[in-house]
N, C-alpha and C positions, 0 to 999 in steps of 0.2 A: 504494500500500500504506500509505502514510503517514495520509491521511485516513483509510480504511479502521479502521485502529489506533485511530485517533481516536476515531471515529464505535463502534467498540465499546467503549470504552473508560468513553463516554460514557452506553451503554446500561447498565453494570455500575452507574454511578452513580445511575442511575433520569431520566437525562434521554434526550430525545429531538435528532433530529439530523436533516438534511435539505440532500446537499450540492448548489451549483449551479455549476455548471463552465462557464459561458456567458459570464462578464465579461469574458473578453475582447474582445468586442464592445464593451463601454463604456468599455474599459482607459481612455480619453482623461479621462472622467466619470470614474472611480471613482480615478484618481493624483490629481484633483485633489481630492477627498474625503478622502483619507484620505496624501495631500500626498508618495505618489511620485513623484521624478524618472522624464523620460523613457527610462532605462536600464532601470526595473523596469515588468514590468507582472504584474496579479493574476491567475492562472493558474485561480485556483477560491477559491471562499468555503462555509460552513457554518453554514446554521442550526440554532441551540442553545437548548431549552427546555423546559417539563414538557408532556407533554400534555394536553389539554384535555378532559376528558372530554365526553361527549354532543356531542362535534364531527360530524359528518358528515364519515365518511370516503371519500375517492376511491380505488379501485383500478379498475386497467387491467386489461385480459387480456393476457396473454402467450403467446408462439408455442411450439406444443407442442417440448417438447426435441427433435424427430424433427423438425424442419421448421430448426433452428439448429444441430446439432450434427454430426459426423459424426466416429467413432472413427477413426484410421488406424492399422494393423500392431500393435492390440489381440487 
């Protein structure tokens, strides 16, 4: 919820955002970058900037809300 907060926060301001939750895979690489000890490791990072316009945009599809969702004792 925290990033989430962030990330619209971010929008209000006119910039754009783009979070990536995978470092911990690098945690090894990325403490010694940015020079955490073995106790800490980076859970999630965000990218932060104006957009570009005339960029070529990528979107995915998505699975219809009836194939991910399902109500119970609604």
């Amino acid at each position: 919820m925290y990033l989430q907060t962030v990330m619209l926060l971010l929008r209000a301001e006119g910039l754009h955002s783009c979070p990536q939750a995978m470092w911990t895979m690098y945690r090894k690489t990325v403490g010694q970058v940015v020079g955490a000890d073995d106790g800490h490791v980076l859970l999630c990072g965000v990218s932060v900037g104006y957009e570009k316009h005339g960029a070529p945009r990528l979107r995915t599809d998505r699975a219809d809300m009836a194939e991910t969702l399902r109500f119970v004792g609604a």
